[in-house]
BAKEKE-860561 format. One record per atom (N, C-alpha, C): atom name; residue number from 0; x, y negated, z; residue in three letters. Coordinates in Angstrom, 2 decimals, decimal comma. Each point is the difference from the previous one (the first is absolute). Layout:
N
<pt atom="CA" nr="NUM" xx="X" yy="Y" zz="Z" rest="ala"/>
...
//
This chain:
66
<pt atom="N" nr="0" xx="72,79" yy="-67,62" zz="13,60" rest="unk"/>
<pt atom="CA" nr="0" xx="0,74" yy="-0,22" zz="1,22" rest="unk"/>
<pt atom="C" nr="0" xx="1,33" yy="0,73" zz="-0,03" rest="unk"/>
<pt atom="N" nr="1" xx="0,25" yy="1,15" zz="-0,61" rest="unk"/>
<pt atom="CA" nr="1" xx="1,36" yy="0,70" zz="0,01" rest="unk"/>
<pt atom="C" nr="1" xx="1,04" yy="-0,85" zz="-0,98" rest="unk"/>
<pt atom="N" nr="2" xx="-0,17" yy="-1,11" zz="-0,34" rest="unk"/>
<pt atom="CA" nr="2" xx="0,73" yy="-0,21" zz="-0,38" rest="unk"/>
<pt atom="C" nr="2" xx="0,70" yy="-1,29" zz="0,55" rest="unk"/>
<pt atom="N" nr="3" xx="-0,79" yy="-0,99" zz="1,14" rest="unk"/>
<pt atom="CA" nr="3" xx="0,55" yy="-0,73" zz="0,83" rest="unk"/>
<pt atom="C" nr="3" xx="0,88" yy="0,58" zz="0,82" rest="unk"/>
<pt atom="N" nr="4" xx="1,28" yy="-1,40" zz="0,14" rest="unk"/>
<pt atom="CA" nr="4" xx="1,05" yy="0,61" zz="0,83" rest="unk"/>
<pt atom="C" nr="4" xx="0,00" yy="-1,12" zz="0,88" rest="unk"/>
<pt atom="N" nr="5" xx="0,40" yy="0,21" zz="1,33" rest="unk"/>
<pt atom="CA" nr="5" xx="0,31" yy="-1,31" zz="0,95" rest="unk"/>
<pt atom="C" nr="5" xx="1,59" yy="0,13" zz="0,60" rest="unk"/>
<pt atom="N" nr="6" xx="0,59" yy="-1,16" zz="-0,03" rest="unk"/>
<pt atom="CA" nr="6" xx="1,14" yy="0,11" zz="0,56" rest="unk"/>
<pt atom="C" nr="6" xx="0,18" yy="0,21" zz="1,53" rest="unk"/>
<pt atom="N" nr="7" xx="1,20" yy="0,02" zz="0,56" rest="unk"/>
<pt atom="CA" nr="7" xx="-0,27" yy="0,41" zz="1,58" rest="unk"/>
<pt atom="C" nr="7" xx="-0,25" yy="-1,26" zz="0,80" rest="unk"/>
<pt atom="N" nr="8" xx="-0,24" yy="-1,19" zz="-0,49" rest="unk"/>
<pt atom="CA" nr="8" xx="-0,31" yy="-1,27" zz="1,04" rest="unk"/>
<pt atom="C" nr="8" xx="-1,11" yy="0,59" zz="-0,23" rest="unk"/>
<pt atom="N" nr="9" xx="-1,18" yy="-0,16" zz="-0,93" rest="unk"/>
<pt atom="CA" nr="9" xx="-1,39" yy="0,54" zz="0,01" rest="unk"/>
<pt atom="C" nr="9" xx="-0,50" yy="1,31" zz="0,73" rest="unk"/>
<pt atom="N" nr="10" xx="1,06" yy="1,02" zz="-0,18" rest="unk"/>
<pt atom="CA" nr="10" xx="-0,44" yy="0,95" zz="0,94" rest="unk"/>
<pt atom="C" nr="10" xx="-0,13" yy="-0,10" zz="1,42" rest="unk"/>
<pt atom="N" nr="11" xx="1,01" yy="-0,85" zz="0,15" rest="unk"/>
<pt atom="CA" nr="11" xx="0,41" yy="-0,36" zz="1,86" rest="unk"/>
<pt atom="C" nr="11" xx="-1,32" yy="-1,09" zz="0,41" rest="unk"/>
<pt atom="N" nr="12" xx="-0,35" yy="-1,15" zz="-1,35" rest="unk"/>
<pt atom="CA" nr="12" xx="-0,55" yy="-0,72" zz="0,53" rest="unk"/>
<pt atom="C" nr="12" xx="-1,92" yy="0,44" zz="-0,01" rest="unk"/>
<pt atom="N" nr="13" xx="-0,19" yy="1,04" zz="-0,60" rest="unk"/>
<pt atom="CA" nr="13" xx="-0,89" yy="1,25" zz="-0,16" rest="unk"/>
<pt atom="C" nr="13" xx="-0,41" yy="0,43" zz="1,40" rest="unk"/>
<pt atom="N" nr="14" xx="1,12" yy="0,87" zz="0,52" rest="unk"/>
<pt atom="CA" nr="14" xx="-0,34" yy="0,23" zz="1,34" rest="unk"/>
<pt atom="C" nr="14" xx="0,12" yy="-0,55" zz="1,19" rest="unk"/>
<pt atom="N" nr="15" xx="0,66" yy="-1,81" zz="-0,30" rest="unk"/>
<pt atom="CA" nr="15" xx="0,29" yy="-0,53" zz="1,48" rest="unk"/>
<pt atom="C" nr="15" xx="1,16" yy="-0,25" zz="0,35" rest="unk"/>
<pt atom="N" nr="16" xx="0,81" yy="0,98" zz="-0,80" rest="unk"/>
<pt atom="CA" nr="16" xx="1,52" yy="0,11" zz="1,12" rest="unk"/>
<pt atom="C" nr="16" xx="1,33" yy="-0,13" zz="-0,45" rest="unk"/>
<pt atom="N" nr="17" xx="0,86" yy="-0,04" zz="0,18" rest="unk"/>
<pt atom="CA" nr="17" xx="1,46" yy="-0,70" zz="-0,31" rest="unk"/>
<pt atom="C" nr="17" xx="0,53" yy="0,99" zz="-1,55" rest="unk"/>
<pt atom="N" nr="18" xx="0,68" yy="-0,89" zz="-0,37" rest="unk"/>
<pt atom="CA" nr="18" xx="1,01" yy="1,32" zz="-1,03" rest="unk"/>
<pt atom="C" nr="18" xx="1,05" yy="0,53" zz="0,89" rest="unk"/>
<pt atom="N" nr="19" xx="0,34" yy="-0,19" zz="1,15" rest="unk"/>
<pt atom="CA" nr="19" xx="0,56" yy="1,05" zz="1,07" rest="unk"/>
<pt atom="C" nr="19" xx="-0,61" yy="1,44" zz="0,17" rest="unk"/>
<pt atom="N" nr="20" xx="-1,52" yy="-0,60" zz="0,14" rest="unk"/>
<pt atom="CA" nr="20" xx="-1,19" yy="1,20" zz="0,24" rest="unk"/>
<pt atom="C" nr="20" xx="-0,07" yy="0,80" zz="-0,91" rest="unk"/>
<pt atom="N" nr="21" xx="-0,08" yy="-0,37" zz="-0,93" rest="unk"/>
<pt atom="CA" nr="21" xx="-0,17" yy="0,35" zz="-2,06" rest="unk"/>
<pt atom="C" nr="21" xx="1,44" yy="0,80" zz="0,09" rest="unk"/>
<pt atom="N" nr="22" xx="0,95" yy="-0,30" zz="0,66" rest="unk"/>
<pt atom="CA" nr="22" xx="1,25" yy="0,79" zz="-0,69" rest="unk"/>
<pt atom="C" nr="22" xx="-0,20" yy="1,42" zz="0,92" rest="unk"/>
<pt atom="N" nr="23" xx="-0,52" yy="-0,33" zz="1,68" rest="unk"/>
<pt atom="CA" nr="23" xx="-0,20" yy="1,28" zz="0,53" rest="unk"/>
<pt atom="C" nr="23" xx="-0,92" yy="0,58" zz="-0,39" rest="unk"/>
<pt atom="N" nr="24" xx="-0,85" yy="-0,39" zz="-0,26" rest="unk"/>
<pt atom="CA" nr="24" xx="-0,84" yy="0,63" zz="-0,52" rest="unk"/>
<pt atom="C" nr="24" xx="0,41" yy="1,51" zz="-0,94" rest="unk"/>
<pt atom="N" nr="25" xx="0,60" yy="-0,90" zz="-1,14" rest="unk"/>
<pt atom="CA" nr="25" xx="0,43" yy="0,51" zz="-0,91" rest="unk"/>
<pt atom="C" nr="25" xx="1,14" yy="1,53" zz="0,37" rest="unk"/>
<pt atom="N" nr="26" xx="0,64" yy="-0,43" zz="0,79" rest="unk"/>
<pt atom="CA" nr="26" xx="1,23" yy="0,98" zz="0,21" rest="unk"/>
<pt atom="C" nr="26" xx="-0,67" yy="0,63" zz="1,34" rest="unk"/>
<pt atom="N" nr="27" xx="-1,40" yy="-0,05" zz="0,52" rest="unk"/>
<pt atom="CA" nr="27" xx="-0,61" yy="1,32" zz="0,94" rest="unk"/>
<pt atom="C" nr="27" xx="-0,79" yy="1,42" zz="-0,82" rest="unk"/>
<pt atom="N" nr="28" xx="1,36" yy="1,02" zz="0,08" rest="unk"/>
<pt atom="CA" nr="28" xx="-1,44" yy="0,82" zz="-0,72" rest="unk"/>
<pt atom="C" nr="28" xx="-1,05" yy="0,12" zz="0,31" rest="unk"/>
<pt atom="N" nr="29" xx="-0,31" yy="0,36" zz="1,61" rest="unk"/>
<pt atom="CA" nr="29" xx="-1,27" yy="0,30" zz="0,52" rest="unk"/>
<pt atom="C" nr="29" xx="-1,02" yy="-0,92" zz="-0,46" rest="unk"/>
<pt atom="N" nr="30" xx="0,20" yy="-1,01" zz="-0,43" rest="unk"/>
<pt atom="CA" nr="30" xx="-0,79" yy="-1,12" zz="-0,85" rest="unk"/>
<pt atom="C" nr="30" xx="-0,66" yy="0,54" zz="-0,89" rest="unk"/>
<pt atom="N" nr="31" xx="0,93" yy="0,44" zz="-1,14" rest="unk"/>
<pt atom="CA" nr="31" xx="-0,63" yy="-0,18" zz="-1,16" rest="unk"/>
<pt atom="C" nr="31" xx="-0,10" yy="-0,73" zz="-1,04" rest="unk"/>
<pt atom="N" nr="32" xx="-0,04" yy="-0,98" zz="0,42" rest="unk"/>
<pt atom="CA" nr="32" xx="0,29" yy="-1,31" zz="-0,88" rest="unk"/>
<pt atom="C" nr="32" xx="0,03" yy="0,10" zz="-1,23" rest="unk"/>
<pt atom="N" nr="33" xx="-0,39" yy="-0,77" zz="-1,17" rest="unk"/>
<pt atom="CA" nr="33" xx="0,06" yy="0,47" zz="-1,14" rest="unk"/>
<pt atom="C" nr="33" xx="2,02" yy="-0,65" zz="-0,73" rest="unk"/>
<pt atom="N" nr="34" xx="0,85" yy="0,86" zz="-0,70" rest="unk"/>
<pt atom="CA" nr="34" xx="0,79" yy="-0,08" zz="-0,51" rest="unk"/>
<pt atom="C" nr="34" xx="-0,01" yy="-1,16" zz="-0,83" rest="unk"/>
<pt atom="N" nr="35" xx="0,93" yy="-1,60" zz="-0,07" rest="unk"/>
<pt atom="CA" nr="35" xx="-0,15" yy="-1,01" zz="-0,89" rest="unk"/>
<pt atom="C" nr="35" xx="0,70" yy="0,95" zz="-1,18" rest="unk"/>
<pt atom="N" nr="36" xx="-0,33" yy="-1,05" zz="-1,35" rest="unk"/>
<pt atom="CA" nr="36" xx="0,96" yy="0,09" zz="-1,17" rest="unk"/>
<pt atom="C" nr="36" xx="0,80" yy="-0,79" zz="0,18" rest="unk"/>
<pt atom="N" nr="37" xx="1,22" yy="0,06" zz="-0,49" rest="unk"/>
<pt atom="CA" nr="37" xx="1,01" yy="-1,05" zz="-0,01" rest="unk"/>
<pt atom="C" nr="37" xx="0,47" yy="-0,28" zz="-1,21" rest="unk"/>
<pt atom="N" nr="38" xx="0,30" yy="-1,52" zz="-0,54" rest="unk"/>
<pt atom="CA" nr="38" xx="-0,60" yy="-0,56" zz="-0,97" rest="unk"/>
<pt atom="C" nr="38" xx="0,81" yy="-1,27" zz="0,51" rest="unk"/>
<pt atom="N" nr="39" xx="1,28" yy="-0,23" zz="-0,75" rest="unk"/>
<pt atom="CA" nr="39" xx="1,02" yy="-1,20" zz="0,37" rest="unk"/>
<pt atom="C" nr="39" xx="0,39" yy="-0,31" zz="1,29" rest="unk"/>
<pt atom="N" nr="40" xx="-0,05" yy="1,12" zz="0,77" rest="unk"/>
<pt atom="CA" nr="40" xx="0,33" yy="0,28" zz="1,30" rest="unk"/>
<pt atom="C" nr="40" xx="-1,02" yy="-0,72" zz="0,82" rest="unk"/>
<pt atom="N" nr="41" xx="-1,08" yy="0,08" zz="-0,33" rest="unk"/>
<pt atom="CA" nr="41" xx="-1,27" yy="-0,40" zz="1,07" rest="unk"/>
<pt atom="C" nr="41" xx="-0,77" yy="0,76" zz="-0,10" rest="unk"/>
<pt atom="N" nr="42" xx="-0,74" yy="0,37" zz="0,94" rest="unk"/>
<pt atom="CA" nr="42" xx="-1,16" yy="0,83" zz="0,59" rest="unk"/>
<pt atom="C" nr="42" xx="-1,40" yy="-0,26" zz="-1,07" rest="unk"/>
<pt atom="N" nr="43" xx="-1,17" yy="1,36" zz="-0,46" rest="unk"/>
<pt atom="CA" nr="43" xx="-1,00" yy="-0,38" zz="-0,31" rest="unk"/>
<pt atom="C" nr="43" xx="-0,37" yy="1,43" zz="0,24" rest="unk"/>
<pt atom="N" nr="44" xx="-1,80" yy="-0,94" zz="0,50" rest="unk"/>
<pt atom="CA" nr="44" xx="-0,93" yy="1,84" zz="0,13" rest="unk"/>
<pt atom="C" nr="44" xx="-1,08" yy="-0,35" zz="-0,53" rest="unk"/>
<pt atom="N" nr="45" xx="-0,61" yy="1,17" zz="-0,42" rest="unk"/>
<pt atom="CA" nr="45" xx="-1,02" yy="0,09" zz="-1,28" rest="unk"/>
<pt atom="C" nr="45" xx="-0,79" yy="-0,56" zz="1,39" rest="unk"/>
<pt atom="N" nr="46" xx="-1,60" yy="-0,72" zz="-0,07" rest="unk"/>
<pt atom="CA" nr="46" xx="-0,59" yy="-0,44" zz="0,65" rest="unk"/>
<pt atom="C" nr="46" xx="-0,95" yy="1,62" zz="0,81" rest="unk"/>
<pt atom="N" nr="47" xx="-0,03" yy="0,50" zz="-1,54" rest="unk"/>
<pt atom="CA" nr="47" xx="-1,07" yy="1,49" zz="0,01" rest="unk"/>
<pt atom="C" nr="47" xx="0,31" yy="0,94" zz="1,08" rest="unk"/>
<pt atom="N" nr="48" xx="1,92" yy="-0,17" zz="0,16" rest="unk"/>
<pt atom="CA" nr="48" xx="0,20" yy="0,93" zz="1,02" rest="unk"/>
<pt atom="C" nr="48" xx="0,15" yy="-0,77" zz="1,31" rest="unk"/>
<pt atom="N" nr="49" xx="-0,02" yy="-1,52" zz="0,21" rest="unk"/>
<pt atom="CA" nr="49" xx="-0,58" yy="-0,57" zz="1,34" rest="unk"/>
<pt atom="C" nr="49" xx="-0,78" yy="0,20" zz="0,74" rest="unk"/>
<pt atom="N" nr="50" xx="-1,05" yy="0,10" zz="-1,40" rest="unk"/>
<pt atom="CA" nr="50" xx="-1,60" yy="0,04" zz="0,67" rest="unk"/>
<pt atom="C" nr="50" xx="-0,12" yy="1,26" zz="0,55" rest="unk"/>
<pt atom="N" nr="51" xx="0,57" yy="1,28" zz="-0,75" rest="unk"/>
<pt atom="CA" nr="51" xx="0,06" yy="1,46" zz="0,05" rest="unk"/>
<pt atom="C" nr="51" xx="0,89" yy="-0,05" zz="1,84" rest="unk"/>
<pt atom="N" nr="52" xx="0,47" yy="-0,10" zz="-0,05" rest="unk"/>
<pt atom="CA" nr="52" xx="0,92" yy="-0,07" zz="1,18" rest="unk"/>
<pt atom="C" nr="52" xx="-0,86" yy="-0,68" zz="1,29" rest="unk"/>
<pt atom="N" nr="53" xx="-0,44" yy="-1,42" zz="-0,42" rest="unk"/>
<pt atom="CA" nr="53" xx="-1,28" yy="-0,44" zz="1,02" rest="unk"/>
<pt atom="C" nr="53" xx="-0,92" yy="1,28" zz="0,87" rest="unk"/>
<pt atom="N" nr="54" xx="-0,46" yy="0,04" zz="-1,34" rest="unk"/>
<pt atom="CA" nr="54" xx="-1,26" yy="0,90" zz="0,04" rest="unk"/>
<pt atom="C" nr="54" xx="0,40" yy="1,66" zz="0,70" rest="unk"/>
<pt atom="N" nr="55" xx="0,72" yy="-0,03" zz="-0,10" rest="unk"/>
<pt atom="CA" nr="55" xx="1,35" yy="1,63" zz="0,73" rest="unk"/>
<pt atom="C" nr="55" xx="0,11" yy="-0,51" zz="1,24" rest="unk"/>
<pt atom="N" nr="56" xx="0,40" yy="-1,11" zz="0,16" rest="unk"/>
<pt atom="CA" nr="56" xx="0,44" yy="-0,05" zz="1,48" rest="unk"/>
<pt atom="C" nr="56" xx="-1,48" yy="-0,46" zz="0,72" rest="unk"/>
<pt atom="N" nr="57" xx="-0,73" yy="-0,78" zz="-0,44" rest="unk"/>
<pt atom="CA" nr="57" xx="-1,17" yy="-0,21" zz="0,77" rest="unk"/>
<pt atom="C" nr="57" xx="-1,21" yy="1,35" zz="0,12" rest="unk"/>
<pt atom="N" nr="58" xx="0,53" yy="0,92" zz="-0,73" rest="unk"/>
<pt atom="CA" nr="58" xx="-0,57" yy="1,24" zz="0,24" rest="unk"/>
<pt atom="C" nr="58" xx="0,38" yy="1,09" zz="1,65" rest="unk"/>
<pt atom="N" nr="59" xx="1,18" yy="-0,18" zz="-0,73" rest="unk"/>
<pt atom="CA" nr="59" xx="0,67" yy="0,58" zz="1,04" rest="unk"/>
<pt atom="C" nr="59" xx="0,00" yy="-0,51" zz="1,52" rest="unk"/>
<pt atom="N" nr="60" xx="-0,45" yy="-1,17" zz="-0,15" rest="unk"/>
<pt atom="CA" nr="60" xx="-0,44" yy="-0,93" zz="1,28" rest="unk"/>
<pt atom="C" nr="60" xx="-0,77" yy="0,43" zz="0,88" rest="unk"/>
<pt atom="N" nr="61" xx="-1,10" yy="-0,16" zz="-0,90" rest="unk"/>
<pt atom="CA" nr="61" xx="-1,09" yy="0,25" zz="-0,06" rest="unk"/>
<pt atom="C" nr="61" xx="-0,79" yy="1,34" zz="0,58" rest="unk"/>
<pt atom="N" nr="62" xx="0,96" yy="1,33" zz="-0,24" rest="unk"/>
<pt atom="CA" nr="62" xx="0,11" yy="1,13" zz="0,50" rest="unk"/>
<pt atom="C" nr="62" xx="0,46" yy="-0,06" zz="1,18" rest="unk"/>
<pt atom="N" nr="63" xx="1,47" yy="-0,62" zz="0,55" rest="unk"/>
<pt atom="CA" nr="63" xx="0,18" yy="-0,14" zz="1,15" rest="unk"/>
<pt atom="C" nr="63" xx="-0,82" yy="-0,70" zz="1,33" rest="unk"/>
<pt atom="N" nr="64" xx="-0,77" yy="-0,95" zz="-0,78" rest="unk"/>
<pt atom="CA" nr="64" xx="-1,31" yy="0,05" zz="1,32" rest="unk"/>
<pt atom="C" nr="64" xx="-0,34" yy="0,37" zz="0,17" rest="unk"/>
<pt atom="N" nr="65" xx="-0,63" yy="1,20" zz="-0,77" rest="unk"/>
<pt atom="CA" nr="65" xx="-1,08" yy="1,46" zz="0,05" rest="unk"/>
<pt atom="C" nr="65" xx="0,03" yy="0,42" zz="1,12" rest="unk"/>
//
């Protein structure tokens, strides 16, 4: 799996939401978000640190209902 990459239509179309969303995303620190590579001036993220990032924020969720 660390070695799949998805471009940013797949990431956006991953979680639902616009490449508007995908770009804020991107430029909120409080996010987190994982950092693309850039690679002919387009966006790519390892899948490993998607899932990693998923799994971070649905934690952290998760705590806040507590």
């Amino acid at each position: 799996m660390d070695g799949e990459w998805l471009t940013g239509t797949q990431v956006a179309r991953r979680f639902g939401i616009s490449s508007m969303s995908l770009w804020r995303w991107m430029h909120d620190p409080k996010l987190g978000f994982p950092i693309p590579t850039r690679i002919r001036e387009r966006n790519y993220w390892r899948l490993s640190e998607i899932i990693e990032w998923e799994r971070h924020t649905a934690a952290k969720a998760s705590l806040s209902k507590s």
